[in-house]
ZAPA-448324 format. One line per field, with one value per residue: x, y, z of N, C-alpha, C, CB in turn; residue in three letters; residue number from 1. Coordinates in Angstrom, 1 decimal. Atoms other than C-alpha are relative to their C-alpha. Glycine has a CB too. Layout:
ZAPA-448324
nx = [X;...]
ny = [Y;...]
nz = [Z;...]
cax = [X;...]
cay = [Y;...]
caz = [Z;...]
cx = [X;...]
cy = [Y;...]
cz = [Z;...]
cbx = [X;...]
cby = [Y;...]
cbz = [Z;...]
rest = [ala;...]
nr = [NUM;...]
This chain:
ZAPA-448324
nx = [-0.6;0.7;1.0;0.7;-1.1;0.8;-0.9;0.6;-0.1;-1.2;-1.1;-1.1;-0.2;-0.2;0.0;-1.4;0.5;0.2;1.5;0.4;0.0;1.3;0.0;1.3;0.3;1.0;0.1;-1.8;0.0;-0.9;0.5;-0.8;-1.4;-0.7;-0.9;-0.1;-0.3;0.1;-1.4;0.0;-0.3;1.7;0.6;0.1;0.5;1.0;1.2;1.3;1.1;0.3;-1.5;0.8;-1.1;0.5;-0.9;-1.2;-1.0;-0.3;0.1;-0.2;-0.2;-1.4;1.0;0.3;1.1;0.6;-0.2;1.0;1.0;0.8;0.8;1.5;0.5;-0.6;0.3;-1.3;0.3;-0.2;-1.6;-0.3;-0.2;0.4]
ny = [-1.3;-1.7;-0.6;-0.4;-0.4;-0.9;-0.9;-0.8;-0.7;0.7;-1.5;0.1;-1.2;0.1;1.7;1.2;0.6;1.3;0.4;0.4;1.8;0.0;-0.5;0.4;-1.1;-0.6;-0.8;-0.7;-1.2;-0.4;-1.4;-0.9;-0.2;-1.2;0.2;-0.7;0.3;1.5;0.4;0.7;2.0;0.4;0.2;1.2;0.8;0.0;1.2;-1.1;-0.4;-0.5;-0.5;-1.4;-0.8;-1.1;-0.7;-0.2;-1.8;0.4;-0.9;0.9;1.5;0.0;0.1;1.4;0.7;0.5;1.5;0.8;0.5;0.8;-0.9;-0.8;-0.6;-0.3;-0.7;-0.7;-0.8;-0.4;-0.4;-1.5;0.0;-0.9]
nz = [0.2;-0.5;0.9;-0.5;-1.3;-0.8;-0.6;-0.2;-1.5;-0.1;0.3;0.7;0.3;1.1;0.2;0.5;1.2;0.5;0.4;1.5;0.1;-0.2;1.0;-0.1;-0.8;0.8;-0.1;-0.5;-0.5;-0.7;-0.2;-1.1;0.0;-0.5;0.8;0.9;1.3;0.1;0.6;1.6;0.0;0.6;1.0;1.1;-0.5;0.8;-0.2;-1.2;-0.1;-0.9;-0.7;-1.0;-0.7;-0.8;-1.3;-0.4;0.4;0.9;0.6;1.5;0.2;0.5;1.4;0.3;0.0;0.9;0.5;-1.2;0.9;-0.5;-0.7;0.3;-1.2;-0.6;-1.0;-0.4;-0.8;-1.3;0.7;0.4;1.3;1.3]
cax = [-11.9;-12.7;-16.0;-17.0;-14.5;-16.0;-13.1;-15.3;-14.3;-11.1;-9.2;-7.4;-5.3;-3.9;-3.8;-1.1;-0.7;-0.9;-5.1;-4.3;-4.2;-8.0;-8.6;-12.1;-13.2;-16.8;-17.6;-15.0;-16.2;-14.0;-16.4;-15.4;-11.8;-9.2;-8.4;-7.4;-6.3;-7.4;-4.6;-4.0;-3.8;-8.0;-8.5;-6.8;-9.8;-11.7;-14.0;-15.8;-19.0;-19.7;-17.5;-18.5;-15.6;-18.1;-16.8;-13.4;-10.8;-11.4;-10.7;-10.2;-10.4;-7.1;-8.1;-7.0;-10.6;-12.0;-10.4;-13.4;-15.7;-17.6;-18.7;-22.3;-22.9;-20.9;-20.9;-18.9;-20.9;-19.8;-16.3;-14.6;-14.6;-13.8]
cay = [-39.9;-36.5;-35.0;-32.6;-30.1;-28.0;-25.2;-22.5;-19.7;-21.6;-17.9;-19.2;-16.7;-18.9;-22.7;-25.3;-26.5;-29.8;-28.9;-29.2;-33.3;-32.7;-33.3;-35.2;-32.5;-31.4;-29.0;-26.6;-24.2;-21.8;-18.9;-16.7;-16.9;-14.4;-15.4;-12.6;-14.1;-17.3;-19.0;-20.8;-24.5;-23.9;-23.2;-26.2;-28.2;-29.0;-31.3;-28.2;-28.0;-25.9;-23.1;-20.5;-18.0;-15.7;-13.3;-13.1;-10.2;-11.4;-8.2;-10.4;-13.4;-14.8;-14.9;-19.1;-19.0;-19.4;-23.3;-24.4;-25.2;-27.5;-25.2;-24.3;-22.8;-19.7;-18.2;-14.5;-12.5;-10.3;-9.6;-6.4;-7.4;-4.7]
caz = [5.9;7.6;5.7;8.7;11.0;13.7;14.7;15.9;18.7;19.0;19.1;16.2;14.6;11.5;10.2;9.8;6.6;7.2;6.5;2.5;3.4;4.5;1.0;1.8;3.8;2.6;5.4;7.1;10.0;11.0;12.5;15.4;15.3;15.1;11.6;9.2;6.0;4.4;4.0;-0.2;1.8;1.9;-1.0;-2.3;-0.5;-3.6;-2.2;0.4;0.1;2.7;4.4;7.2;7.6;9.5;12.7;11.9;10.4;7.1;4.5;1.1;-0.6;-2.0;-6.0;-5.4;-4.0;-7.0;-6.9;-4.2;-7.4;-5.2;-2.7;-2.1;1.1;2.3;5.3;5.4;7.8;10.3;8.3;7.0;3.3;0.7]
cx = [-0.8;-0.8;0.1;0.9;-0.7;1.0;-0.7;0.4;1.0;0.9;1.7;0.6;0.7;-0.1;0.5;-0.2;0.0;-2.4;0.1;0.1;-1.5;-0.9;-1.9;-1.0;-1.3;-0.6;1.3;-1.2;0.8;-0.4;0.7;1.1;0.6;0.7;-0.4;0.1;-0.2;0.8;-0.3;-0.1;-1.8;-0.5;0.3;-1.2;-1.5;-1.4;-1.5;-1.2;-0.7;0.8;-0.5;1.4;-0.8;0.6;1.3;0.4;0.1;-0.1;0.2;-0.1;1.1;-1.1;0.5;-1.7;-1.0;0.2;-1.1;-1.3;-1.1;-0.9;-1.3;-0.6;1.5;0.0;1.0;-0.3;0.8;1.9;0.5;0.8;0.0;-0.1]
cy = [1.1;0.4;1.5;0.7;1.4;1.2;1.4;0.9;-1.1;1.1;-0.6;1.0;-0.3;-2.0;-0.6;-0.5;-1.3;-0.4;-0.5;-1.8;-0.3;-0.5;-0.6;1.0;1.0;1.2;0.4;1.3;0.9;1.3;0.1;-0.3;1.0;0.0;1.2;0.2;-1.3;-0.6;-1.0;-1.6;0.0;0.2;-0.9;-1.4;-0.1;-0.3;1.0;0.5;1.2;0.7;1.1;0.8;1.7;0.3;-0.1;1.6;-0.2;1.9;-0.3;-1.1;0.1;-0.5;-1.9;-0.5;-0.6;-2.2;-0.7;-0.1;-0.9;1.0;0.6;0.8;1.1;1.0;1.6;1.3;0.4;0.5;1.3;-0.2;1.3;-0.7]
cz = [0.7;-0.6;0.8;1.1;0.5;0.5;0.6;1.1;0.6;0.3;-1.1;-1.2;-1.7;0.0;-0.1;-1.4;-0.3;-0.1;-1.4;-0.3;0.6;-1.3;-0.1;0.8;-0.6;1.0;0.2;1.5;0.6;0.8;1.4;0.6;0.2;-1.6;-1.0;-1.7;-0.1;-0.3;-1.4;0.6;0.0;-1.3;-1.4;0.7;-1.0;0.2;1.0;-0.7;0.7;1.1;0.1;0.8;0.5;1.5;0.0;-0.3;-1.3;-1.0;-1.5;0.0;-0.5;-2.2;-0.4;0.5;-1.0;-0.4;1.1;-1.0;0.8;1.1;-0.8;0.7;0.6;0.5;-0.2;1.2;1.2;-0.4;-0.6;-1.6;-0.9;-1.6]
cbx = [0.4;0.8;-1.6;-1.1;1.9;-0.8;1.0;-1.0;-1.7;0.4;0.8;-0.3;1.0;1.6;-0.3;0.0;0.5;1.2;-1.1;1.4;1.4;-0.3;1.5;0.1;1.3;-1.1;-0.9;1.3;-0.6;0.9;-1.8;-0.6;0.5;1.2;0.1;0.8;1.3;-0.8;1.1;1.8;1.0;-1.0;0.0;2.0;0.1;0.4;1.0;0.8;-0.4;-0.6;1.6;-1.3;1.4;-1.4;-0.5;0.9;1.8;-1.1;0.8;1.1;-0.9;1.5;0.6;1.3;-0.5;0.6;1.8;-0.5;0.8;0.8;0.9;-1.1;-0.4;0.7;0.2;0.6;-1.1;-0.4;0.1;1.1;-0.8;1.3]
cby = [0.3;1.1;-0.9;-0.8;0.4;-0.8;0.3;-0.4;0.1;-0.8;0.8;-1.1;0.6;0.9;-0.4;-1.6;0.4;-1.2;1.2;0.9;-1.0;1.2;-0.7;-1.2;0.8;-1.2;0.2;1.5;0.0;0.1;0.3;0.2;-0.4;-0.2;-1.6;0.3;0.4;-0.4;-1.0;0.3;-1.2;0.6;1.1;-0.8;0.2;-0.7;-1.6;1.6;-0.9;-0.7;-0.1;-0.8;0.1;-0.1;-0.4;-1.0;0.4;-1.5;1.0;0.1;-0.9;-1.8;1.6;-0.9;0.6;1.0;-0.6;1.1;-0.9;-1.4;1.0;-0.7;-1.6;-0.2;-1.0;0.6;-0.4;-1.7;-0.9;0.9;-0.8;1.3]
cbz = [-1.4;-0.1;0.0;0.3;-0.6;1.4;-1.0;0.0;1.1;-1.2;2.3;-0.4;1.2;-0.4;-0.6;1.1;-1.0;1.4;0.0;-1.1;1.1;0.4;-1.1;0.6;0.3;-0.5;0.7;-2.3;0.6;-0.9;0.0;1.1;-0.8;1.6;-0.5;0.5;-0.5;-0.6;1.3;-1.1;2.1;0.6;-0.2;-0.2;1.4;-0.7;1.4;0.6;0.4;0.3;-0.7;1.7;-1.3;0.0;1.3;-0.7;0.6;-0.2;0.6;-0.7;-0.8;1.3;-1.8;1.0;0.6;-1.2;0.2;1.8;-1.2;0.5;0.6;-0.2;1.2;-0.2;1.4;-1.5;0.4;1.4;-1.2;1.3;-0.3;0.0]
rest = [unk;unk;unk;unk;unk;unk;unk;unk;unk;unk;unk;unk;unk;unk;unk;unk;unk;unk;unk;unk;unk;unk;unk;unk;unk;unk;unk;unk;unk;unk;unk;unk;unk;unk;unk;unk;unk;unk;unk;unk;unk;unk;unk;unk;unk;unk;unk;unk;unk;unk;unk;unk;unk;unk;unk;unk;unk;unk;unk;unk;unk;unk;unk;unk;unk;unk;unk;unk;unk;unk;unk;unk;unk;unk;unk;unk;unk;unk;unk;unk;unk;unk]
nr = [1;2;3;4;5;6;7;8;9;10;11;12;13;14;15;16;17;18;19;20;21;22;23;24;25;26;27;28;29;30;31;32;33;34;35;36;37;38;39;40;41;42;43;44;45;46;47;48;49;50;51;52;53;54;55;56;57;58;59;60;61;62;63;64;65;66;67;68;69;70;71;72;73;74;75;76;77;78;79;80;81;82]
């Protein structure tokens, strides 16, 4: 199964939801994109360890982030979080 997904400077602007079947998926990068809002299918990816949503348009989390209990590493630099 998938552990490890590189998407980086992809100019991706949103995600398909067929990521919430990533479900083994311990990193995630998604830096310098175009992406604005995290969409709820990542934050059903229990299993993430490790998740770098730095240099996008990010201005919130969704309050399902709290379901990424496993995460330990995360990146949000470079974002316009209030």
């Amino acid at each position: 199964a998938l552990e490890v997904l590189n998407v980086e400077r992809n100019e991706l602007t949103c995600l398909p939801a067929a990521f919430g079947r990533l479900q083994s998926l311990k990193a995630l990068d998604l830096s310098s994109n175009q992406l604005s809002e995290l969409p709820e299918v990542v934050c059903s990816l229990t299993a993430l360890e490790k998740l770098d949503l730095q240099y996008n348009s990010w201005t919130r989390l969704p309050e399902t982030f709290a379901q990424l209990q496993s995460l330990k590493v995360l990146n949000l630099c470079g974002n316009d979080l209030i």
